[in-house]
C-alpha positions, 0 to 999 in steps of 0.5 A, a space after each residue: 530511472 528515467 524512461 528506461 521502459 520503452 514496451 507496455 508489455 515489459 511496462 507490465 511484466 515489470 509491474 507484476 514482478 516488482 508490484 510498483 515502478 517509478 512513473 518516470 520509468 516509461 513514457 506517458 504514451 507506454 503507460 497509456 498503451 500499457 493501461 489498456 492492455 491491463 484492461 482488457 485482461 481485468 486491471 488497471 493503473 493507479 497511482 502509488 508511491 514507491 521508493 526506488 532503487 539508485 543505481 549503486 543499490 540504495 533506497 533513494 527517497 520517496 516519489 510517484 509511482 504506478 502499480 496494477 490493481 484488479 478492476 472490482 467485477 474482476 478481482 479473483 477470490 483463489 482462496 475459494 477457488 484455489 485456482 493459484 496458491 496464494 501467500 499467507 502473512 505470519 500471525 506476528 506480520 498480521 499483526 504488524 499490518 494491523 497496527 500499520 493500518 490502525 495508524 495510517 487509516 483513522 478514519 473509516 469513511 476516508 480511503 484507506 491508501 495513500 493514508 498517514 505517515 505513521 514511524 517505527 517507533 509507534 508501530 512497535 509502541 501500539 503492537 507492545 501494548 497488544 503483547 508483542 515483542 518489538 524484535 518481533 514486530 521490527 522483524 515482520 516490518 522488515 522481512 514481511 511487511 516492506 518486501 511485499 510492499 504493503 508498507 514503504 519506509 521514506 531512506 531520504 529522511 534516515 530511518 524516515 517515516 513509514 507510509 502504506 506502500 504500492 501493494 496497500 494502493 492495489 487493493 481491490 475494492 472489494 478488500 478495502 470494503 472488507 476492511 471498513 467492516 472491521 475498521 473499529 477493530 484495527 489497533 490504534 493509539 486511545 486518542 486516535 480511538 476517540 477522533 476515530 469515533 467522530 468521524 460523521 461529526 467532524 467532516 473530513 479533517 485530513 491534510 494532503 500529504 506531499 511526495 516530490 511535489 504531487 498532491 496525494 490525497 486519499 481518494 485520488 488513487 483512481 482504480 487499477 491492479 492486485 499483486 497476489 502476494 499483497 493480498 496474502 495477508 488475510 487479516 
């Protein structure tokens, strides 16, 4: 989709109904619009990669993105206040999600989002030797995992690698702080245990990965938007 967007609000309604669009979908002074009334209401745009839809209705590869993420002295906390119900992740997807981010996050002082590419296969792998079945763990992929974006599959490639998606880069600061706490206790391969248990000796040895030619390098993400539903997997 090429600058099929022409108003920041639909821009942002897109945005919150699909938690990420292709950047291409609007032009560079709709975005521009579009951050500032995200501001005023306690958001923000970040880069993200997403896979978007072709139009007879295929995955097409990846490319770059923008999604909405909640500004830090903004971010709610409904599950305290119950102002709006918030979705709650299957046991078995937490799970999964755990696995995905012990792959794609190894080292704890780096951003956890864009991270790793990380395949199936190791997903499946690291979650049997935690007891899980891998029809359990491929369904939480694909029916909890991908749709609510938090993991994003590369089509370009066949059954490609999998890569944290749009709702991982919304994440509000104060979660991602959360999850360094237990950082050292997301599941992940013994060797990837000991590099992880390097990580103030080493320095930061990751390479940037590359989507249609942009440079993502964690860190670069800036700040931006939640979806709730993104962030109903409480861990």
């Amino acid at each position: 989709m090429r600058q099929a967007v022409s108003s920041p609000a639909v821009l942002l309604a897109a945005l919150r109904a699909t938690g990420g669009v292709d950047a291409q979908t609007a032009s560079p002074d709709v975005v521009r619009h579009a951050a500032r009334a995200a501001q005023a209401s306690g958001r923000s745009l970040v880069d993200c990669t997403v896979s978007p839809m072709a139009l007879e209705g295929r995955r097409t590869g990846l490319t770059r993105g923008i999604t909405l993420r909640w500004m830090p002295q903004c971010t709610p906390s409904p599950e305290d206040s119950h102002a709006y119900p918030v979705r709650m992740l299957p046991v078995i997807a937490r799970l999964t999600w755990a696995c995905c981010l012990g792959l794609a996050w190894p080292r704890r002082s780096d951003e956890p989002y864009p991270g790793c590419p990380f395949t199936r296969a190791a997903v499946v792998d690291l979650a049997a030797d935690l007891g899980a079945a891998s029809s359990w763990i491929k369904a939480a992929l694909d029916h909890d995992l991908i749709p609510a974006g938090l993991v994003i599959a590369d089509h370009s490639a066949g059954s490609g690698p999998l890569r944290l998606g749009p709702a991982a880069a919304a994440l509000p600061e104060p979660f991602v702080e959360a999850m360094r706490r237990f950082h050292d206790q997301l599941p992940r391969p013994a060797q990837a245990q000991e590099e992880a248990g390097d990580d103030n000796e080493n320095g930061d040895a990751w390479e940037s990965t590359q989507v249609d030619g942009t440079s993502w390098r964690a860190g670069d993400a800036g700040t931006s938007g939640s979806v709730p539903e993104a962030r109903a997997g409480e861990w």
